[in-house]
Gaussian input, Z-matrix of N, CA and C with variables (Angstrom, degrees):
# hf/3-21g

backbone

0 1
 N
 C     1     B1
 C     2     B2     1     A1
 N     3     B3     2     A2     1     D1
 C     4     B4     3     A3     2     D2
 C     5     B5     4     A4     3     D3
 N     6     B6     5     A5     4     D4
 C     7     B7     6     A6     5     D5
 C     8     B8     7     A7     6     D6
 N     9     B9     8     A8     7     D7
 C    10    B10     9     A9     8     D8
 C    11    B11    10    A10     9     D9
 N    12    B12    11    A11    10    D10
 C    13    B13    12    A12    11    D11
 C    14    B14    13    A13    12    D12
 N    15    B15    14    A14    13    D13
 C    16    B16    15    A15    14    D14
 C    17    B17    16    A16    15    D15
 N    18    B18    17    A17    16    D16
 C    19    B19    18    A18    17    D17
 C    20    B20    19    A19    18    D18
 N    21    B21    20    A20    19    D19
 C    22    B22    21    A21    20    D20
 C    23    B23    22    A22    21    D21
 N    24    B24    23    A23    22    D22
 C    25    B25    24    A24    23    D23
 C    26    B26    25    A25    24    D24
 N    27    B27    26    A26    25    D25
 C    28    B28    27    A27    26    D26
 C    29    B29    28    A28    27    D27
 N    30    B30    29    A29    28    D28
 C    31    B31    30    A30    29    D29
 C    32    B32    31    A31    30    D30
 N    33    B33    32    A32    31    D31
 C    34    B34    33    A33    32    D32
 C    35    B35    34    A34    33    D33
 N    36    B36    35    A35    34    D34
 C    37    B37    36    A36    35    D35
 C    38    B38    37    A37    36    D36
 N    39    B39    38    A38    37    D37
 C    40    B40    39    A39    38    D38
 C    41    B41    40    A40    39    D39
 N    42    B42    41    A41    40    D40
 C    43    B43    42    A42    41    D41
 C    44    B44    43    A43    42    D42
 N    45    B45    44    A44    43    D43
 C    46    B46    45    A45    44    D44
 C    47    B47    46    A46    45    D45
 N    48    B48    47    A47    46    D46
 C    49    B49    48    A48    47    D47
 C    50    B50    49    A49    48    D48
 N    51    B51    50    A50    49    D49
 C    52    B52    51    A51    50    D50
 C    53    B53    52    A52    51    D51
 N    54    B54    53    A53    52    D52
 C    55    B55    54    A54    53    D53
 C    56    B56    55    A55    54    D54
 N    57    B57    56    A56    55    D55
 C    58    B58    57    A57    56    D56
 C    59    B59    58    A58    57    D57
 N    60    B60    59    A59    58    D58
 C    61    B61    60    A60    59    D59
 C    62    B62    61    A61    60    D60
 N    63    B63    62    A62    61    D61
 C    64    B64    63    A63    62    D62
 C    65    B65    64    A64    63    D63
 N    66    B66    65    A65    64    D64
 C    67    B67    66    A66    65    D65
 C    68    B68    67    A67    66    D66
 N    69    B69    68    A68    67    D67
 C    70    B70    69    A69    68    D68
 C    71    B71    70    A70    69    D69
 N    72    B72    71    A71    70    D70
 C    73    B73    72    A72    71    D71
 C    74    B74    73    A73    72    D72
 N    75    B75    74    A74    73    D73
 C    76    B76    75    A75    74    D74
 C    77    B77    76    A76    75    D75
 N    78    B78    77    A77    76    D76
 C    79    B79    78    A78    77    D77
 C    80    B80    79    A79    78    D78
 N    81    B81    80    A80    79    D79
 C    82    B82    81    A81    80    D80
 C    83    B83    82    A82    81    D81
 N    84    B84    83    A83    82    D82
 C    85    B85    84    A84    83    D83
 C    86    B86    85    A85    84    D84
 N    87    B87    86    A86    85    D85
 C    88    B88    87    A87    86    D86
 C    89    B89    88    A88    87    D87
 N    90    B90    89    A89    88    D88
 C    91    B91    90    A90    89    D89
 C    92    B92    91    A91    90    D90
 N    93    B93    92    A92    91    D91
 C    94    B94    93    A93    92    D92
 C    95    B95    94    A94    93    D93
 N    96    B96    95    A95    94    D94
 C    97    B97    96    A96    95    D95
 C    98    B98    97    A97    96    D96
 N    99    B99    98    A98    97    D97
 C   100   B100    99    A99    98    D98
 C   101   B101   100   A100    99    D99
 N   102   B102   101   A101   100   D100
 C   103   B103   102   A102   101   D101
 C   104   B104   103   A103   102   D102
 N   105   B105   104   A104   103   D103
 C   106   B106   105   A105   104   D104
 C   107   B107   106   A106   105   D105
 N   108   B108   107   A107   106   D106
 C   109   B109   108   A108   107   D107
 C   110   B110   109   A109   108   D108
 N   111   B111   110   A110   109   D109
 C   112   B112   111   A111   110   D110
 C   113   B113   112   A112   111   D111
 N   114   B114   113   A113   112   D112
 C   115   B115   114   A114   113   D113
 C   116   B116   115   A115   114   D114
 N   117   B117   116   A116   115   D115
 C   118   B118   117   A117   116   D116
 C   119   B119   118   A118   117   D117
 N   120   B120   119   A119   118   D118
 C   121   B121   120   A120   119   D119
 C   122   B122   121   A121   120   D120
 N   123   B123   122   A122   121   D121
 C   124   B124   123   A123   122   D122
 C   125   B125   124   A124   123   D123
 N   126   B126   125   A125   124   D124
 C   127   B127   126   A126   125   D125
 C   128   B128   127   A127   126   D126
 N   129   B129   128   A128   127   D127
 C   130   B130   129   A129   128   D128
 C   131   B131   130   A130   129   D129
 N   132   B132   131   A131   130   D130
 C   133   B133   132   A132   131   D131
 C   134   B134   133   A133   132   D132
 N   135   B135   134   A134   133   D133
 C   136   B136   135   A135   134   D134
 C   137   B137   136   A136   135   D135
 N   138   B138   137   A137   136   D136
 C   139   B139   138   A138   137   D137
 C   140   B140   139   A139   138   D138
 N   141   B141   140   A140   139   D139
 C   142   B142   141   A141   140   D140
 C   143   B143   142   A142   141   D141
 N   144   B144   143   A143   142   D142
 C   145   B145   144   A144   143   D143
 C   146   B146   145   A145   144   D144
 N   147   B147   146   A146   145   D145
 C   148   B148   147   A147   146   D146
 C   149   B149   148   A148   147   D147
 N   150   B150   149   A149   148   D148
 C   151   B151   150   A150   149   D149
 C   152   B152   151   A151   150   D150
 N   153   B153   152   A152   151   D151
 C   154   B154   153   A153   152   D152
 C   155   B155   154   A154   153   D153
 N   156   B156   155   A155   154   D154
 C   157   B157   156   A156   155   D155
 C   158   B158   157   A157   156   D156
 N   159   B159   158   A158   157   D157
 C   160   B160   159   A159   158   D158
 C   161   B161   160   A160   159   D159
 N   162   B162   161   A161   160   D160
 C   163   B163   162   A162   161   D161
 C   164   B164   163   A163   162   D162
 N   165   B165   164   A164   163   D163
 C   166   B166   165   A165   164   D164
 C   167   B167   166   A166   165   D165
 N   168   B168   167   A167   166   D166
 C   169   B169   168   A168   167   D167
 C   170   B170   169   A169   168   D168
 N   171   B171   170   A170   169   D169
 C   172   B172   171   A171   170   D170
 C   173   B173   172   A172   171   D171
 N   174   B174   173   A173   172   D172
 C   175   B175   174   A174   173   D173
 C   176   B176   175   A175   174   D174
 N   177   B177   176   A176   175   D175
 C   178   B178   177   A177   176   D176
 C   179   B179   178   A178   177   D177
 N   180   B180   179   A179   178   D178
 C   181   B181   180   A180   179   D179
 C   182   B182   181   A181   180   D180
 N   183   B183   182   A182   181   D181
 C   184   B184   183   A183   182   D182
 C   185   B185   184   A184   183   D183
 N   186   B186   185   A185   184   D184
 C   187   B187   186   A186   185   D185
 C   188   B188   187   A187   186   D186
 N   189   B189   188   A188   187   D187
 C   190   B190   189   A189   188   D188
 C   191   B191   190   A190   189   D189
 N   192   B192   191   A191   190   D190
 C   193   B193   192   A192   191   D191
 C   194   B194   193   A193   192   D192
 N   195   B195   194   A194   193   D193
 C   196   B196   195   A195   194   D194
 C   197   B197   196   A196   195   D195
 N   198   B198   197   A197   196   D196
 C   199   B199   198   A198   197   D197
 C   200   B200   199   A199   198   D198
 N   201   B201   200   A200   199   D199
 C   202   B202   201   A201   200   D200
 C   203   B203   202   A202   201   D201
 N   204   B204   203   A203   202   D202
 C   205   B205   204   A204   203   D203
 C   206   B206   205   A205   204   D204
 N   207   B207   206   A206   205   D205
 C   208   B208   207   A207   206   D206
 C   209   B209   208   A208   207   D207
 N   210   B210   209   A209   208   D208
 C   211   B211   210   A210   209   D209
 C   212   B212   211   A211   210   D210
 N   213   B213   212   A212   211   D211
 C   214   B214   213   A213   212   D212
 C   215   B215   214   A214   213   D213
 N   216   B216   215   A215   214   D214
 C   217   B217   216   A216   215   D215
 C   218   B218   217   A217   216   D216
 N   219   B219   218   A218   217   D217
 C   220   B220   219   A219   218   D218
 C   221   B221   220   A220   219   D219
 N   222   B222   221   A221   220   D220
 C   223   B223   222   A222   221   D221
 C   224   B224   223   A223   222   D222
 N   225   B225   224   A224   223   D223
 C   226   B226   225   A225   224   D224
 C   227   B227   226   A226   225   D225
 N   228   B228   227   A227   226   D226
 C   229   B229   228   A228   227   D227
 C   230   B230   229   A229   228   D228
 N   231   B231   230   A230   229   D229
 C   232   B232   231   A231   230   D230
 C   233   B233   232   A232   231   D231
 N   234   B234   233   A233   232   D232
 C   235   B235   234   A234   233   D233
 C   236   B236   235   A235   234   D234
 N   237   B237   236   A236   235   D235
 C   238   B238   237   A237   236   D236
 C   239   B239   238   A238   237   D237
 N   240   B240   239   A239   238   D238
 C   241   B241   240   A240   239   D239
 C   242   B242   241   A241   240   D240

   B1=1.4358
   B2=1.5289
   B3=1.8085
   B4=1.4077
   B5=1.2907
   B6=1.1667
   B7=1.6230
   B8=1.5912
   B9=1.4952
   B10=1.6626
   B11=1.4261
   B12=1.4294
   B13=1.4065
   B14=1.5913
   B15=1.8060
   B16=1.2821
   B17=1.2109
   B18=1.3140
   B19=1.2713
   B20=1.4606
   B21=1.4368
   B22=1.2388
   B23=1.6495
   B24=1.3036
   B25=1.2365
   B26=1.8659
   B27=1.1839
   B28=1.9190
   B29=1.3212
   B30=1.1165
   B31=1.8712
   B32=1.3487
   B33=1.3337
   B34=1.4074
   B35=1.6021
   B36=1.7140
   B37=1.6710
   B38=1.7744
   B39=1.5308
   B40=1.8670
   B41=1.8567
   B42=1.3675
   B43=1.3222
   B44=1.6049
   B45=1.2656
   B46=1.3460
   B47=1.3839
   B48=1.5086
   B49=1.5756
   B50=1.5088
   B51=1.0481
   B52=1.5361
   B53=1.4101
   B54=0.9764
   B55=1.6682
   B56=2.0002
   B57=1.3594
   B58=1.7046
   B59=1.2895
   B60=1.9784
   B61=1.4127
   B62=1.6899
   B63=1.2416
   B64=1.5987
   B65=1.3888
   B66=1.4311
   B67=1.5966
   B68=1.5271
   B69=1.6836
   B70=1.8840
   B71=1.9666
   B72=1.2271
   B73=1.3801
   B74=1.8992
   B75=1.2634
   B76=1.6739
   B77=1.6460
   B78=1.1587
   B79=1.4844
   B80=1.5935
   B81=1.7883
   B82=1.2429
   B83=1.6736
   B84=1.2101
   B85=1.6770
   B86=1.6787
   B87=1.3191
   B88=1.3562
   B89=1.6608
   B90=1.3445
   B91=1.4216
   B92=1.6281
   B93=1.0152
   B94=1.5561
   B95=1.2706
   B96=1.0087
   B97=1.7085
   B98=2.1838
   B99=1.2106
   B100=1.2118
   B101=1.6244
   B102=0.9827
   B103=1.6892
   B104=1.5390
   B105=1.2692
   B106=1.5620
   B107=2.0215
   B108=1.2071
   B109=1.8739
   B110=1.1552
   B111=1.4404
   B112=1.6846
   B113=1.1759
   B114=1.3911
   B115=1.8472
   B116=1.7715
   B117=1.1606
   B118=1.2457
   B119=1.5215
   B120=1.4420
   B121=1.2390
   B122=1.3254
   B123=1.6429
   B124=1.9836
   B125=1.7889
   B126=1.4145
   B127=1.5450
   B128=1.3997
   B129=1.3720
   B130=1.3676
   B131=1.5750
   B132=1.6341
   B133=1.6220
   B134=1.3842
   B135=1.4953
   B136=1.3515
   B137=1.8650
   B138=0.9592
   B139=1.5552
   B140=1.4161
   B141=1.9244
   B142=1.8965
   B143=1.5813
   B144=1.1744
   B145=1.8535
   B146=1.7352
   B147=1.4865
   B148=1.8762
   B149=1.1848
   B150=1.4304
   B151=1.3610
   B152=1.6348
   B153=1.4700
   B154=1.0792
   B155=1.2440
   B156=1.7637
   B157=1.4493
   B158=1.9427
   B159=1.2826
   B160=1.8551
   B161=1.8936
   B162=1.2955
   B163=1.5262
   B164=1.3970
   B165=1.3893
   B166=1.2462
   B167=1.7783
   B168=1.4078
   B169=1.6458
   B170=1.1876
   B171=1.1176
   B172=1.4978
   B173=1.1971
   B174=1.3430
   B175=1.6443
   B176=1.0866
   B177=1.5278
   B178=1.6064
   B179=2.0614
   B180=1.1873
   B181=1.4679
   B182=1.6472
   B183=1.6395
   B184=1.5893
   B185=1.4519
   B186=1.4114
   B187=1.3523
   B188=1.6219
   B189=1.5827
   B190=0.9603
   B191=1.7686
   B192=1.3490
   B193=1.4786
   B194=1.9579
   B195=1.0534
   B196=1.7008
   B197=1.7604
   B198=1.3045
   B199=1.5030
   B200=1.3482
   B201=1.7837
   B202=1.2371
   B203=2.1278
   B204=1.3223
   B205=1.4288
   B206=1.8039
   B207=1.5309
   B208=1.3892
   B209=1.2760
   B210=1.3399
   B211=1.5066
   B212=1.7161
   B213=1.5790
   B214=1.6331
   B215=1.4256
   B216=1.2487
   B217=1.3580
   B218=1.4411
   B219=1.5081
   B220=1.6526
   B221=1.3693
   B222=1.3530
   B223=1.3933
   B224=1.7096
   B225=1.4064
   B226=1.8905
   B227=0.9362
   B228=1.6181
   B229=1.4803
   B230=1.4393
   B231=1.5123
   B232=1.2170
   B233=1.5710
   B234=1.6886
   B235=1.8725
   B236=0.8893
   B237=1.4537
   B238=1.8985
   B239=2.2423
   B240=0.9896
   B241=1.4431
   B242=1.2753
   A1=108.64
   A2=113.70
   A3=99.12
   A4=117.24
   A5=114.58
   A6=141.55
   A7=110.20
   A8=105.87
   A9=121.92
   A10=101.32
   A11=117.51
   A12=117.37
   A13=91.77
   A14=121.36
   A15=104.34
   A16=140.63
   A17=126.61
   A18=132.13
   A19=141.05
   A20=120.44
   A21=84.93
   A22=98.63
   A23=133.95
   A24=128.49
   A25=129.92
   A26=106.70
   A27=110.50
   A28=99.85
   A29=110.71
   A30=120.03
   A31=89.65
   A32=101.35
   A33=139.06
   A34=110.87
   A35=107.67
   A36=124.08
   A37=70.63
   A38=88.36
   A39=108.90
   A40=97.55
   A41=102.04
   A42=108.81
   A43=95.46
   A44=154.82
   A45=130.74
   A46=118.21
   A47=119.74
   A48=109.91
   A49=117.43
   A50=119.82
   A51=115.89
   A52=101.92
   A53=122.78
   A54=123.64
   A55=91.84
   A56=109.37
   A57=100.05
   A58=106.00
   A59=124.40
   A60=110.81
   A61=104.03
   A62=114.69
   A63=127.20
   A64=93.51
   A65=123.28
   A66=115.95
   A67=120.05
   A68=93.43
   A69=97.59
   A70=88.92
   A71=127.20
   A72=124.96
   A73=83.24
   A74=128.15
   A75=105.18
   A76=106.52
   A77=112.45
   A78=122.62
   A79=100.15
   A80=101.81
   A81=121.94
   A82=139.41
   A83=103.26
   A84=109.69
   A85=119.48
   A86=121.14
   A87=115.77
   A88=94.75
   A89=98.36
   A90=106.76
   A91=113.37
   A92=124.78
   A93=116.30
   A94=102.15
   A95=124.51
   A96=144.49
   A97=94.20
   A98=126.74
   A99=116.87
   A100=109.76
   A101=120.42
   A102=125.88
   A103=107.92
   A104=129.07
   A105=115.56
   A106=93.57
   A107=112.31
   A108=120.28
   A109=90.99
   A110=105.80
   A111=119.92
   A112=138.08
   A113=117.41
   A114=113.66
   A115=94.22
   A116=98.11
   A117=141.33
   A118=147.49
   A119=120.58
   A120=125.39
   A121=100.73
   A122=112.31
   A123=111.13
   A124=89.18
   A125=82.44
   A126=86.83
   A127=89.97
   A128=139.72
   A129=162.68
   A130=107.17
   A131=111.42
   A132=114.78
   A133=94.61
   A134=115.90
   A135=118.32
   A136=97.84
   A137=121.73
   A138=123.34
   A139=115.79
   A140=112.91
   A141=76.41
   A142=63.89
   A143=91.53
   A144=130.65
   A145=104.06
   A146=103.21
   A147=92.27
   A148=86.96
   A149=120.38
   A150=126.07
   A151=137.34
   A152=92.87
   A153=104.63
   A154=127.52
   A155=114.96
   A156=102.71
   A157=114.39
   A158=83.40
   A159=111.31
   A160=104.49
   A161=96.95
   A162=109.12
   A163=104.30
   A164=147.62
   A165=137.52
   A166=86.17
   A167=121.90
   A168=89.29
   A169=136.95
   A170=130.32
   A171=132.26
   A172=120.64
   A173=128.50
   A174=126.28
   A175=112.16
   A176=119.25
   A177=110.35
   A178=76.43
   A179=141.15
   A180=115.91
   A181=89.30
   A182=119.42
   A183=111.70
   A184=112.06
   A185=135.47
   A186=158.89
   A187=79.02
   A188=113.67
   A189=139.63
   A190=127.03
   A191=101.77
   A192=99.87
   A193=107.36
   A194=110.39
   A195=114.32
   A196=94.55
   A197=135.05
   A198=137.59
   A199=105.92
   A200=107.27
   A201=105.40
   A202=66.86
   A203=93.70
   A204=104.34
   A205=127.23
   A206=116.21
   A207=111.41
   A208=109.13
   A209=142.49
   A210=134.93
   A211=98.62
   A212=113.33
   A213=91.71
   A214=101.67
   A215=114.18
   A216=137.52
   A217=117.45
   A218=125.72
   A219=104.50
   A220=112.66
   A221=113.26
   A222=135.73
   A223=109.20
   A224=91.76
   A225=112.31
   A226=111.75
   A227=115.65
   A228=114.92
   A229=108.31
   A230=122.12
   A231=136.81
   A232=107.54
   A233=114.51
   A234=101.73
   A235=110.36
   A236=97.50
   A237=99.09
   A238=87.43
   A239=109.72
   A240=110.59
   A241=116.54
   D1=132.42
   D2=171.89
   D3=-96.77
   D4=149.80
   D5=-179.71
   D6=-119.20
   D7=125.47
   D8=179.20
   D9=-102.25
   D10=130.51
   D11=-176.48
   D12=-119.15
   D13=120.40
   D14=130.79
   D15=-135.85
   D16=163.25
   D17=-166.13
   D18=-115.01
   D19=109.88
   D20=-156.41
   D21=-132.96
   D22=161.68
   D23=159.83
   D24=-35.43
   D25=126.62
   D26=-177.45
   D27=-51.69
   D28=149.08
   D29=156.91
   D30=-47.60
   D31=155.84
   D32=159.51
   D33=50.78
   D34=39.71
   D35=179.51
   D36=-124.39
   D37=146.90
   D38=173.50
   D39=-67.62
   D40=149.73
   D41=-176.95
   D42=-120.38
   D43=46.76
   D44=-149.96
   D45=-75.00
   D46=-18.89
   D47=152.52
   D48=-65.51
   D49=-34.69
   D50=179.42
   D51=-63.81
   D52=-51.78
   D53=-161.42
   D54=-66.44
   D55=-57.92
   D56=-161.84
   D57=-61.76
   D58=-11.07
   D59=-179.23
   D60=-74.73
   D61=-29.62
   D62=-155.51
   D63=-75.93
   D64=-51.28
   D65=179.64
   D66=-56.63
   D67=-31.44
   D68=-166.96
   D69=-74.59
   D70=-39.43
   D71=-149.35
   D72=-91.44
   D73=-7.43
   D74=160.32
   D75=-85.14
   D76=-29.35
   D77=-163.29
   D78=-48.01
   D79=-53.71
   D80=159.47
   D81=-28.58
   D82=-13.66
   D83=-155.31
   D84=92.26
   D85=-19.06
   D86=-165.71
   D87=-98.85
   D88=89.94
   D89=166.93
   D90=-81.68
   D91=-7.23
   D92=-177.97
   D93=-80.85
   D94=-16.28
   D95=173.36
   D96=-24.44
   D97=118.42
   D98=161.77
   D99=-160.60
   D100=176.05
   D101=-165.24
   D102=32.92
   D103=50.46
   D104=-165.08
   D105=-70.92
   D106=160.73
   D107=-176.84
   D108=-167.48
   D109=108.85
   D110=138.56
   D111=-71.14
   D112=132.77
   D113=-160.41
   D114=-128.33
   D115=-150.83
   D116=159.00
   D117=-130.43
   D118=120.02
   D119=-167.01
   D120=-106.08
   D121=125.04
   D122=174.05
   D123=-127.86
   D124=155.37
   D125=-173.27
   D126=-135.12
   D127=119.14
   D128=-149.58
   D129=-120.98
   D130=140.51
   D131=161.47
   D132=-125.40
   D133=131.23
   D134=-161.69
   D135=-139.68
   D136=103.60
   D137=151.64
   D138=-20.11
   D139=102.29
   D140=168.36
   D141=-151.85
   D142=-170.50
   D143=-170.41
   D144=-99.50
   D145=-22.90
   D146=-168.58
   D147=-172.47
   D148=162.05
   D149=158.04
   D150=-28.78
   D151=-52.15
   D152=177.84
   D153=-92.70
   D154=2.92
   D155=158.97
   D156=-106.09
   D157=17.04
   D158=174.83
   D159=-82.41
   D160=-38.12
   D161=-172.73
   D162=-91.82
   D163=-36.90
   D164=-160.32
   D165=-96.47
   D166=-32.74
   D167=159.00
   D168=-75.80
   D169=-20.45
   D170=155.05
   D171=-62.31
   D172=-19.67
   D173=155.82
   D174=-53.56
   D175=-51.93
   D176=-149.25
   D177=-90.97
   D178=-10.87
   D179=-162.98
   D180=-80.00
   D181=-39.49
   D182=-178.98
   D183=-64.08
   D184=-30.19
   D185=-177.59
   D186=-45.22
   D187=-106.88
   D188=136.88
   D189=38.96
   D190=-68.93
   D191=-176.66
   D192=-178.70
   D193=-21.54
   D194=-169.29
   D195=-84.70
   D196=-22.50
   D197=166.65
   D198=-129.54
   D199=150.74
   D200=-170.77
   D201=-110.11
   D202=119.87
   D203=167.76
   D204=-69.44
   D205=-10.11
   D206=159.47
   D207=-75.97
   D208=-43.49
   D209=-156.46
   D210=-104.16
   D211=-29.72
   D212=-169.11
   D213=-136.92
   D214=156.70
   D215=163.45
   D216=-70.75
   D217=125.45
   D218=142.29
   D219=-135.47
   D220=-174.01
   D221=-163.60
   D222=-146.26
   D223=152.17
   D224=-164.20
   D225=-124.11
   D226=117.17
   D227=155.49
   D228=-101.53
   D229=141.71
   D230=-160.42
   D231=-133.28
   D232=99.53
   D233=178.52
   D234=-52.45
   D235=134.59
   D236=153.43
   D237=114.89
   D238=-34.98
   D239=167.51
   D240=-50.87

């Protein structure tokens, strides 16, 4: 089953790639440019029985080690959800 992992820094943790893309993309002309956040995208093949035992292992793998859960957030897309 595939699983989309992403990850991204908490509000109000410094982003400094996010921020130097947001300055370079006004530098650019794209002034609407705002909150820019750089993450991480993992894209997983995971053995499971159902979605949802596809998803409670990808919790505990971000739990675990794929997010450091004090500084960042992530979120799951799970086929078949």
């Amino acid at each position: 089953m595939l699983v989309e992992v992403f990850v991204t820094p908490k509000r109000g943790v410094l982003d400094p790639q996010g921020r130097a893309i947001e300055q370079s993309l006004k530098s650019l002309g794209f002034r609407q440019a705002r909150g820019v956040r750089v993450g991480k995208y993992i894209l997983l093949e995971i053995e499971a029985g159902s979605a949802a035992e596809a998803r409670r292992t990808a919790q505990a793998m971000c739990e675990r080690l794929l997010a450091n859960t004090v500084i960042e957030d992530y979120r799951l897309r799970v086929e078949g959800e």
